[in-house]
N, CA, C and O atoms as a Maestro MAE file, in Angstrom:
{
 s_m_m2io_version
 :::
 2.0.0
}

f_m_ct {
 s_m_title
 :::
 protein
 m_atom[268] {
  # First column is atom index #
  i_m_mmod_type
  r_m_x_coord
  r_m_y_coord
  r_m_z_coord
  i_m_residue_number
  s_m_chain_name
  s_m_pdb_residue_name
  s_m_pdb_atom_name
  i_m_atomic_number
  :::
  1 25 94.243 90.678 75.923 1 A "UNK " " N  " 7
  2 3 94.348 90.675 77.362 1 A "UNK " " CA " 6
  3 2 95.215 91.858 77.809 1 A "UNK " " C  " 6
  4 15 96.223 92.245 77.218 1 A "UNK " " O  " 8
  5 25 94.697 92.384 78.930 2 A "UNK " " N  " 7
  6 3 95.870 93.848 79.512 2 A "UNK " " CA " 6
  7 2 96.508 92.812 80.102 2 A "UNK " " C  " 6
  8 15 96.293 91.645 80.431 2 A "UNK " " O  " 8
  9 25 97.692 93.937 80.134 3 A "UNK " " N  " 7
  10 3 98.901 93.631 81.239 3 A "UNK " " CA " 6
  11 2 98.474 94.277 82.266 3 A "UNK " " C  " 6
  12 15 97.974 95.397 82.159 3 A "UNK " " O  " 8
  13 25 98.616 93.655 83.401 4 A "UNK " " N  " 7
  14 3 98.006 94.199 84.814 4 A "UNK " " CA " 6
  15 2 99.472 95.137 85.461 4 A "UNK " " C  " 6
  16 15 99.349 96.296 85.859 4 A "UNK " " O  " 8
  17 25 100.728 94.437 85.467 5 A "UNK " " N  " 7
  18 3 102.012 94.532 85.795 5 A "UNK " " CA " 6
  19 2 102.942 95.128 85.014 5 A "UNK " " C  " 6
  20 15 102.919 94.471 83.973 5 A "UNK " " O  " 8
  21 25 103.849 96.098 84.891 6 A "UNK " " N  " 7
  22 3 104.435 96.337 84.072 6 A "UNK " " CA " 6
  23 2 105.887 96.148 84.830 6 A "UNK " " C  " 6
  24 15 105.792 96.258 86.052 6 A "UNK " " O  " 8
  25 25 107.169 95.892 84.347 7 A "UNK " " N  " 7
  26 3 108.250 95.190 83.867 7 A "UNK " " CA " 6
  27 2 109.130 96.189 85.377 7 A "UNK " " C  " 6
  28 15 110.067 95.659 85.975 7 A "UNK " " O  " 8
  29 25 108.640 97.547 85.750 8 A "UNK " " N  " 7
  30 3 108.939 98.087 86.514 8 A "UNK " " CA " 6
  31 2 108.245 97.483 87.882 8 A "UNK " " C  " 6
  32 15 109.111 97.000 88.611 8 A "UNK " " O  " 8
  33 25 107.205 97.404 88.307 9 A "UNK " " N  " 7
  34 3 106.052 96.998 89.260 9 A "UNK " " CA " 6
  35 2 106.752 95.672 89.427 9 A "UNK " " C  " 6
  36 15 107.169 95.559 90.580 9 A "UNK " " O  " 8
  37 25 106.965 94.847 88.824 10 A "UNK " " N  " 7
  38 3 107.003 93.285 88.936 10 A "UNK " " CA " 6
  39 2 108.637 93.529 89.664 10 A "UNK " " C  " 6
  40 15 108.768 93.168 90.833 10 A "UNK " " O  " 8
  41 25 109.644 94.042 89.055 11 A "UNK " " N  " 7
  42 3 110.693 94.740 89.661 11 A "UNK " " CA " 6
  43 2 110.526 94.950 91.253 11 A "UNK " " C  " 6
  44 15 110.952 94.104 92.039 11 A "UNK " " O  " 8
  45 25 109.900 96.094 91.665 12 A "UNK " " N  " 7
  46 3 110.107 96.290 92.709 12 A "UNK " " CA " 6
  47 2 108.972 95.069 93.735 12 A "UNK " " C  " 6
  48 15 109.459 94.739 94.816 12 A "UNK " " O  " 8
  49 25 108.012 94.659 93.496 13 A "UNK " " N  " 7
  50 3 107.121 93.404 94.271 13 A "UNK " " CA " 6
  51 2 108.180 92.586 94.408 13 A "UNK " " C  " 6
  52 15 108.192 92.016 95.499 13 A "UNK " " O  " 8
  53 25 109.327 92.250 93.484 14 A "UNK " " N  " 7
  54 3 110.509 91.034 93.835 14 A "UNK " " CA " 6
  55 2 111.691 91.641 94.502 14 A "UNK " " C  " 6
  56 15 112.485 90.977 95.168 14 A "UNK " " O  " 8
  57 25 111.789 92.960 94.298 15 A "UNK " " N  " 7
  58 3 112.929 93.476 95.161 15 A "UNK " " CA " 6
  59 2 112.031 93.253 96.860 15 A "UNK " " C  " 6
  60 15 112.552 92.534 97.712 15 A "UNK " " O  " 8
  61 25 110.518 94.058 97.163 16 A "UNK " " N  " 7
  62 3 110.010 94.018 98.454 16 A "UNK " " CA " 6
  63 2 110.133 92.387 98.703 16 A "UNK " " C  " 6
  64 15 111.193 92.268 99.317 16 A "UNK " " O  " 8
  65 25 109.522 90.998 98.509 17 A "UNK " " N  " 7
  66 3 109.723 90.195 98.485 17 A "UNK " " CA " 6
  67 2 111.200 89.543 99.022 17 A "UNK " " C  " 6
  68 15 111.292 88.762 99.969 17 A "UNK " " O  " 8
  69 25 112.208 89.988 98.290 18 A "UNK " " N  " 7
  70 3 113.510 89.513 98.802 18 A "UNK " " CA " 6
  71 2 113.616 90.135 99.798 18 A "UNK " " C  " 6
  72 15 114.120 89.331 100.583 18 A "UNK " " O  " 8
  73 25 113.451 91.203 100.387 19 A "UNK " " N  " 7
  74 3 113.799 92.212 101.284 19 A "UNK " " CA " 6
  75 2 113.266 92.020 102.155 19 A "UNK " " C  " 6
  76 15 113.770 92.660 103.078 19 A "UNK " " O  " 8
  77 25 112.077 91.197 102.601 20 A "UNK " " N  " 7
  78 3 111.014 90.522 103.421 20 A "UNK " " CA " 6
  79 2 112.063 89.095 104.008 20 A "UNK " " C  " 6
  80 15 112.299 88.951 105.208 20 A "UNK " " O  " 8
  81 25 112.466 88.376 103.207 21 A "UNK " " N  " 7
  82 3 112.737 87.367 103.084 21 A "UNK " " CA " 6
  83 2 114.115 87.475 104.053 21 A "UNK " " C  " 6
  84 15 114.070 87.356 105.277 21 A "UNK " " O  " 8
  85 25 115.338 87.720 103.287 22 A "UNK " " N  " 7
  86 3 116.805 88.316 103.672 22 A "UNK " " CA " 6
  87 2 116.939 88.963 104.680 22 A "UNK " " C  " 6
  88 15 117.738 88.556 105.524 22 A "UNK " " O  " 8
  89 25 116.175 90.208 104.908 23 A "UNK " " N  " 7
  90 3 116.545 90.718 106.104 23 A "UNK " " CA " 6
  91 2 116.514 90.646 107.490 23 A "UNK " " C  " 6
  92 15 117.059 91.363 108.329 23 A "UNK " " O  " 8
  93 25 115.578 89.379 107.642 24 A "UNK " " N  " 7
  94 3 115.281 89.003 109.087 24 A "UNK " " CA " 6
  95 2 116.810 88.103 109.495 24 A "UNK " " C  " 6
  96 15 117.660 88.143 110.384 24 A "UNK " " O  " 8
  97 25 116.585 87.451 108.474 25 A "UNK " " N  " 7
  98 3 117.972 86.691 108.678 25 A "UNK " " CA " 6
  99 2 119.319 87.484 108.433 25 A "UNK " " C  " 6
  100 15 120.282 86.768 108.158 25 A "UNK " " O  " 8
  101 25 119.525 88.741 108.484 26 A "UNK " " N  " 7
  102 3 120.688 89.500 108.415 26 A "UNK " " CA " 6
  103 2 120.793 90.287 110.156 26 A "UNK " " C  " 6
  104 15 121.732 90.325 110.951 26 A "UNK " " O  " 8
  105 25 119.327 90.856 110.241 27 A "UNK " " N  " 7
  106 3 119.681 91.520 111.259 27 A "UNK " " CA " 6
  107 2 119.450 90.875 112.560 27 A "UNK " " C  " 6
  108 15 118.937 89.776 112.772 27 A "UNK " " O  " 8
  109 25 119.987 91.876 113.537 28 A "UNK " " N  " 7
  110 3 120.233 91.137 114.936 28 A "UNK " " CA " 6
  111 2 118.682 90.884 115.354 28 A "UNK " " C  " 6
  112 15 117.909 91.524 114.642 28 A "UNK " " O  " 8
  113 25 118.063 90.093 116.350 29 A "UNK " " N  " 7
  114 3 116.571 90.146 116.709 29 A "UNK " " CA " 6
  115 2 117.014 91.854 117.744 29 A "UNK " " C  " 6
  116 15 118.123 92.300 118.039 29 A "UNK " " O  " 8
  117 25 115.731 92.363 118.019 30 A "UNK " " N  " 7
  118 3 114.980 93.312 118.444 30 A "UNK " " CA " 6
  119 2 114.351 93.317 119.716 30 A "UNK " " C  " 6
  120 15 113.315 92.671 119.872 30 A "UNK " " O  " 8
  121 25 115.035 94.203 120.976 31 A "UNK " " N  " 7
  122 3 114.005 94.028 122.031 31 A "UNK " " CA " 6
  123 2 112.998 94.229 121.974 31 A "UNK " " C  " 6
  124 15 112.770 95.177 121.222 31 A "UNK " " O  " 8
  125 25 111.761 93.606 122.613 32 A "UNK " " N  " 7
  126 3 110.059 93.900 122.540 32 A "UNK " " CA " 6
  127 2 109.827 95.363 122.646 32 A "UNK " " C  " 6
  128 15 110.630 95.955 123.368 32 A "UNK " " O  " 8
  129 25 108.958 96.026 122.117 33 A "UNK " " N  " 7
  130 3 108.529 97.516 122.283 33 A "UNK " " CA " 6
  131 2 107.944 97.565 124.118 33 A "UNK " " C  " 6
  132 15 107.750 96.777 125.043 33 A "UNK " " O  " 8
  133 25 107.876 98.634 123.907 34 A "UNK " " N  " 7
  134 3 107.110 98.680 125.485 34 A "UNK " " CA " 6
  135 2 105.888 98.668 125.392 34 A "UNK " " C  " 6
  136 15 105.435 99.094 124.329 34 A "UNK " " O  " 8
  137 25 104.992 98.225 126.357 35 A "UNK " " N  " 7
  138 3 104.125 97.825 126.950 35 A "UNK " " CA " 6
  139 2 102.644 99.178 126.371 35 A "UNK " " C  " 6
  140 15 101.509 99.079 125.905 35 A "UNK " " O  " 8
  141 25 103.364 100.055 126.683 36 A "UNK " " N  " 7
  142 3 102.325 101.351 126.399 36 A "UNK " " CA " 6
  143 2 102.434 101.308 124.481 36 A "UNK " " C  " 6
  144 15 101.609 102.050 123.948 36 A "UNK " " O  " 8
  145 25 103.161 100.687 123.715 37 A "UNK " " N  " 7
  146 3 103.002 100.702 122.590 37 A "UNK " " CA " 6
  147 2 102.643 99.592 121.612 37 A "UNK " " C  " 6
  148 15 102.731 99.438 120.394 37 A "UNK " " O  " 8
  149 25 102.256 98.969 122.523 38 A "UNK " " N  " 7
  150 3 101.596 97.513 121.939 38 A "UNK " " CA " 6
  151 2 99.859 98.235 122.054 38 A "UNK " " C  " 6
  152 15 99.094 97.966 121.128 38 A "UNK " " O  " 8
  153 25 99.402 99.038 123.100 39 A "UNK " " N  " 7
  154 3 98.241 99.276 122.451 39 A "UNK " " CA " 6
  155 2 97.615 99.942 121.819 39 A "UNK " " C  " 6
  156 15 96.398 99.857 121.984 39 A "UNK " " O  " 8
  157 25 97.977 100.610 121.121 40 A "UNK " " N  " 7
  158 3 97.947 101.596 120.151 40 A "UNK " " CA " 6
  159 2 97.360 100.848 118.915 40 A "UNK " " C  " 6
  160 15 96.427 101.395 118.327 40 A "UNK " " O  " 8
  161 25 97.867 99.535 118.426 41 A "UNK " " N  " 7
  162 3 96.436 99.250 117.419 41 A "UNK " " CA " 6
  163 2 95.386 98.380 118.144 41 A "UNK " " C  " 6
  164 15 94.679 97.703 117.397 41 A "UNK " " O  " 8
  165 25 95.188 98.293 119.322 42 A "UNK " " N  " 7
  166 3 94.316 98.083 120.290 42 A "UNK " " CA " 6
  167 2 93.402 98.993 120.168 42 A "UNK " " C  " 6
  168 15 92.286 98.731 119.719 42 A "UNK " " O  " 8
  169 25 93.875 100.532 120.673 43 A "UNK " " N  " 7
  170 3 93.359 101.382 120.412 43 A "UNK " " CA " 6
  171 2 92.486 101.783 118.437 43 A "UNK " " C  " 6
  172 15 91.348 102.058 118.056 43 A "UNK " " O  " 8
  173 25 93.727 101.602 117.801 44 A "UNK " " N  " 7
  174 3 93.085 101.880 116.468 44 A "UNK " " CA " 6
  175 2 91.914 101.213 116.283 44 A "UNK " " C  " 6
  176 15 90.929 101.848 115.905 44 A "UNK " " O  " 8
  177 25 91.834 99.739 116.536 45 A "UNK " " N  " 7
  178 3 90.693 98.871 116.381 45 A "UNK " " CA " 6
  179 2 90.103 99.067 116.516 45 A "UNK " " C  " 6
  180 15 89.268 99.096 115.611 45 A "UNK " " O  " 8
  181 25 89.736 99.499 117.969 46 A "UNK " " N  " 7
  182 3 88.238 100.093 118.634 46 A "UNK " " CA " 6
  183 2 87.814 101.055 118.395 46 A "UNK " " C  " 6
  184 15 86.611 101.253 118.563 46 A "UNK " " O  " 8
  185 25 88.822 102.214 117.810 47 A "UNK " " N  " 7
  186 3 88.048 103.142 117.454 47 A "UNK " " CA " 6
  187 2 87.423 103.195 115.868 47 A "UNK " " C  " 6
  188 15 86.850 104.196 115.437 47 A "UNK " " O  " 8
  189 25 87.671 101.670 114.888 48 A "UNK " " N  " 7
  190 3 87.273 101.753 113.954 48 A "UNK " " CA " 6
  191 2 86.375 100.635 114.013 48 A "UNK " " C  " 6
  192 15 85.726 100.400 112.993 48 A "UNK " " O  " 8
  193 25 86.187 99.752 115.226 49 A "UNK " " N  " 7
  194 3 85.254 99.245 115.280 49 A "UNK " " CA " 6
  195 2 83.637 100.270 115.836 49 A "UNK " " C  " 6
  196 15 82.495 100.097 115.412 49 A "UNK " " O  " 8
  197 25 83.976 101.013 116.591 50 A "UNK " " N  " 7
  198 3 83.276 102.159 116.903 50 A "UNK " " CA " 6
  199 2 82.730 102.760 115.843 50 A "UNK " " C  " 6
  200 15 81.513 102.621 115.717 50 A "UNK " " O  " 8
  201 25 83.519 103.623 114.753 51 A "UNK " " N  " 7
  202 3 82.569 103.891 113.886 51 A "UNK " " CA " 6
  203 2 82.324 102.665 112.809 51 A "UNK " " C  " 6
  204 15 81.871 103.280 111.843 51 A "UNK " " O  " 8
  205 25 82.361 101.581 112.519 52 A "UNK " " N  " 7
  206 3 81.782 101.248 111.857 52 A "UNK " " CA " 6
  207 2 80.289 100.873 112.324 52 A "UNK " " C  " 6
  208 15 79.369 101.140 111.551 52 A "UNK " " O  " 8
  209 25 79.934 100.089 113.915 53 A "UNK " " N  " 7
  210 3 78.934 100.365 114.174 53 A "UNK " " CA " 6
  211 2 77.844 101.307 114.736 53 A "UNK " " C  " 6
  212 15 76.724 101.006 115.148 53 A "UNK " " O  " 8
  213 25 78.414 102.471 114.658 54 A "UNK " " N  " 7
  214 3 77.784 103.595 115.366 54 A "UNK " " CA " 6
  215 2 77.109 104.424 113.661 54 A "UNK " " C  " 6
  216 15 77.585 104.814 112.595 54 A "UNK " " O  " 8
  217 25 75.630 104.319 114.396 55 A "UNK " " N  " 7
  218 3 75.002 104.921 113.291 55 A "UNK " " CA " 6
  219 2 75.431 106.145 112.540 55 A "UNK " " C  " 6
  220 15 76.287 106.903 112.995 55 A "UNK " " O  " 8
  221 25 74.913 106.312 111.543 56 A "UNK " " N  " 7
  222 3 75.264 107.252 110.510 56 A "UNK " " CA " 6
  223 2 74.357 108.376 110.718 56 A "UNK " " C  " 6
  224 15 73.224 108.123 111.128 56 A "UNK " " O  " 8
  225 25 74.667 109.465 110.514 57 A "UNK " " N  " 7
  226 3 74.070 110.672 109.760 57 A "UNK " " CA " 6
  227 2 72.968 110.627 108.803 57 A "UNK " " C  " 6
  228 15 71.957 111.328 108.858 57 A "UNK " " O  " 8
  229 25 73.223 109.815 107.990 58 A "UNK " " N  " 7
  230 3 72.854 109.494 106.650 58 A "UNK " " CA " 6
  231 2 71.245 108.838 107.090 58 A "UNK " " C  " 6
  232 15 70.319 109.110 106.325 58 A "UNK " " O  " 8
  233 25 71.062 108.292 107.878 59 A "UNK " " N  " 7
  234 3 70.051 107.046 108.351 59 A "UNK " " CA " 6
  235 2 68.957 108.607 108.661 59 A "UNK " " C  " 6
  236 15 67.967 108.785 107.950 59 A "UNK " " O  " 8
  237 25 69.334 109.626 109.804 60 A "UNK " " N  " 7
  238 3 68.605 110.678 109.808 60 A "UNK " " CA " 6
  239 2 67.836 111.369 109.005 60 A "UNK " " C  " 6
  240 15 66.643 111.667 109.052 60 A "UNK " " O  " 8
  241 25 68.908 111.642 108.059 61 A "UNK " " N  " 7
  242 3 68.500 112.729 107.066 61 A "UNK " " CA " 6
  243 2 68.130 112.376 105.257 61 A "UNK " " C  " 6
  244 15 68.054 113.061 104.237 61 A "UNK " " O  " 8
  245 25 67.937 110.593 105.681 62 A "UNK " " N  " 7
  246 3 67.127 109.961 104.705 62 A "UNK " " CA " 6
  247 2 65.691 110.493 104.395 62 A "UNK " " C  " 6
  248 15 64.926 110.590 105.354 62 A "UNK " " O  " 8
  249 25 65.318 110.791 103.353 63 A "UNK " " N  " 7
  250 3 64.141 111.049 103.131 63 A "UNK " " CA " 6
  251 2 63.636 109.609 102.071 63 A "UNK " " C  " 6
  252 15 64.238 109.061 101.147 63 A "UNK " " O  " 8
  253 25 62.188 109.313 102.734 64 A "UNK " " N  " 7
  254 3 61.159 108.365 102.194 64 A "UNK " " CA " 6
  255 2 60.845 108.883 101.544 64 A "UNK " " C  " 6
  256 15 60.829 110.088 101.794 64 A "UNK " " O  " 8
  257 25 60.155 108.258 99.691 65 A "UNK " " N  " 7
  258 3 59.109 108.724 99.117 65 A "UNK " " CA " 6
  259 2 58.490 107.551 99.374 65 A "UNK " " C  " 6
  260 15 58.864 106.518 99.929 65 A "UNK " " O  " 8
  261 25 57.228 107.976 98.749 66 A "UNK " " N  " 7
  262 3 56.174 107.183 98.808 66 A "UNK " " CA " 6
  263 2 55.304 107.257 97.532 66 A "UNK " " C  " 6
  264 15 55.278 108.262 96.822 66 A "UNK " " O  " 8
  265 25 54.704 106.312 97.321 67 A "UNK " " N  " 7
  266 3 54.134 106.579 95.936 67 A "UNK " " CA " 6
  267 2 52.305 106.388 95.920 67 A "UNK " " C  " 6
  268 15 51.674 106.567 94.878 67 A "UNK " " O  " 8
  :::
 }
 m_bond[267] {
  # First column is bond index #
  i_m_from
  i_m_to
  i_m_order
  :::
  1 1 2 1
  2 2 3 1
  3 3 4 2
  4 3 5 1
  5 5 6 1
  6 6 7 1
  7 7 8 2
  8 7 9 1
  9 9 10 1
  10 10 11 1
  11 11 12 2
  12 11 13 1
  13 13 14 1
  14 14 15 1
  15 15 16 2
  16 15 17 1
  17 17 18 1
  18 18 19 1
  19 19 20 2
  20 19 21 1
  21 21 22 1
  22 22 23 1
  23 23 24 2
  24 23 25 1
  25 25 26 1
  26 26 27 1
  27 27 28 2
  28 27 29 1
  29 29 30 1
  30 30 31 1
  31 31 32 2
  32 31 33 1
  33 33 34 1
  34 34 35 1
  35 35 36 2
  36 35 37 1
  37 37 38 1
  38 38 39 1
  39 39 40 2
  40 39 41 1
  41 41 42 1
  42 42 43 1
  43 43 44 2
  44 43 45 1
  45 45 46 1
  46 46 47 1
  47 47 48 2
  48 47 49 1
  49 49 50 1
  50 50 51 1
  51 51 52 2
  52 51 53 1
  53 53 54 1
  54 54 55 1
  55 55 56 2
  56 55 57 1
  57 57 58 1
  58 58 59 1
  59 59 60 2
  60 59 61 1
  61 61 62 1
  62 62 63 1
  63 63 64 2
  64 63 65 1
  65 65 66 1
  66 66 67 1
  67 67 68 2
  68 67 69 1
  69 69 70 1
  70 70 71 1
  71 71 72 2
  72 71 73 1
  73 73 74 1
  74 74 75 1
  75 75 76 2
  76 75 77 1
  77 77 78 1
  78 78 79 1
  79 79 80 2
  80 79 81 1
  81 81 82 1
  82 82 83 1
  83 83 84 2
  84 83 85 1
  85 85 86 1
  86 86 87 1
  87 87 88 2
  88 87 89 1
  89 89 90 1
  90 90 91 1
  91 91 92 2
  92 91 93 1
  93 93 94 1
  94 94 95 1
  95 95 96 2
  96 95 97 1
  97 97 98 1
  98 98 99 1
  99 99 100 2
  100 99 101 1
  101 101 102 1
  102 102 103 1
  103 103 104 2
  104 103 105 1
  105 105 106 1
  106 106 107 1
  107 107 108 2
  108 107 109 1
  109 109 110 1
  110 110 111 1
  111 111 112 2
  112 111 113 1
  113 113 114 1
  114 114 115 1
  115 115 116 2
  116 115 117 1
  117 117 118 1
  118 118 119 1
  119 119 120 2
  120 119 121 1
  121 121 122 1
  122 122 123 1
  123 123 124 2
  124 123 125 1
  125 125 126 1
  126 126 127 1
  127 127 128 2
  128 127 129 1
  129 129 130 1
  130 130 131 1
  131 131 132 2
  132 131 133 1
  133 133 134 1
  134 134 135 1
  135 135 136 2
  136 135 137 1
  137 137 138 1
  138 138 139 1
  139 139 140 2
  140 139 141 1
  141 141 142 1
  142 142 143 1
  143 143 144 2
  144 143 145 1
  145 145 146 1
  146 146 147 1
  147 147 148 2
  148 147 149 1
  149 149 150 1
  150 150 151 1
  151 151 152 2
  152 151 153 1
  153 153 154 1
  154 154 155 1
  155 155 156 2
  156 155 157 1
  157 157 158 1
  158 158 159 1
  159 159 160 2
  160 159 161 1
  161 161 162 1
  162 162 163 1
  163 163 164 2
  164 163 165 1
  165 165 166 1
  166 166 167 1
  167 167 168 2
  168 167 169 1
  169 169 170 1
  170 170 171 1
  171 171 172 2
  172 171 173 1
  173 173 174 1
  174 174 175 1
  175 175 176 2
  176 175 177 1
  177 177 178 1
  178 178 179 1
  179 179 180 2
  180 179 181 1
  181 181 182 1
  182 182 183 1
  183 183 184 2
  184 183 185 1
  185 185 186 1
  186 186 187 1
  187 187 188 2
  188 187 189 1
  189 189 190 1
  190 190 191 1
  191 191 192 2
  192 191 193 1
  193 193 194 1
  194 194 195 1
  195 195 196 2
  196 195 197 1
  197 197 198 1
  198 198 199 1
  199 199 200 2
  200 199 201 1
  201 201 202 1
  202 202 203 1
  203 203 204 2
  204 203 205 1
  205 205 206 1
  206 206 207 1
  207 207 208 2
  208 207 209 1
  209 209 210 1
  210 210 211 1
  211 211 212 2
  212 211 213 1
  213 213 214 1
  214 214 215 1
  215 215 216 2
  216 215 217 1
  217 217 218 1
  218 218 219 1
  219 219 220 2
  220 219 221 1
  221 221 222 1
  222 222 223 1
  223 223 224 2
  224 223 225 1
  225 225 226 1
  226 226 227 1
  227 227 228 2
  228 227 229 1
  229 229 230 1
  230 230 231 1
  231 231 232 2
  232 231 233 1
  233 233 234 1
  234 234 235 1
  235 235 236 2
  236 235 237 1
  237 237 238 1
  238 238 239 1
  239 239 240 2
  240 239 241 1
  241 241 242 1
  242 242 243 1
  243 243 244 2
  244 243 245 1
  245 245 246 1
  246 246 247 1
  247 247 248 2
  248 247 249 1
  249 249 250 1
  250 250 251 1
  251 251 252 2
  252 251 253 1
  253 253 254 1
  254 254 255 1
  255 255 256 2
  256 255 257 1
  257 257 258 1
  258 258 259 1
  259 259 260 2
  260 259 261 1
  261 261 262 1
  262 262 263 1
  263 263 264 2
  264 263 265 1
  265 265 266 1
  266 266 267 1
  267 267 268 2
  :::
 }
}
């Protein structure tokens, strides 16, 4: 069987982990961002919902054989 994890990796996933954990409860809470920066992954979304359904290139310049 491989080792997926090595002794370093597993290290730092439990250091991020604690650091997730601990630090909310250390620091002070945070005023809300402003208003103009909440939509910005509003924005990201749509523009990756956009290209995922907006046709391809590829669909064009498909060539059929036929037999």
């Amino acid at each position: 069987m491989v080792r997926c994890f090595t002794l370093g990796s597993v290290l730092v996933l439990v250091a991020l982990a604690a650091s997730m954990v601990l630090l909310p409860l250390m620091l002070p809470p945070l005023p809300p961002p402003p208003l103009v920066l909440l939509f910005f992954p509003v924005g990201i979304m749509a523009a990756l919902m956009l290209l995922a359904f907006s046709p391809s290139e590829a669909d064009r310049n498909a060539v059929v054989y036929t037999a």
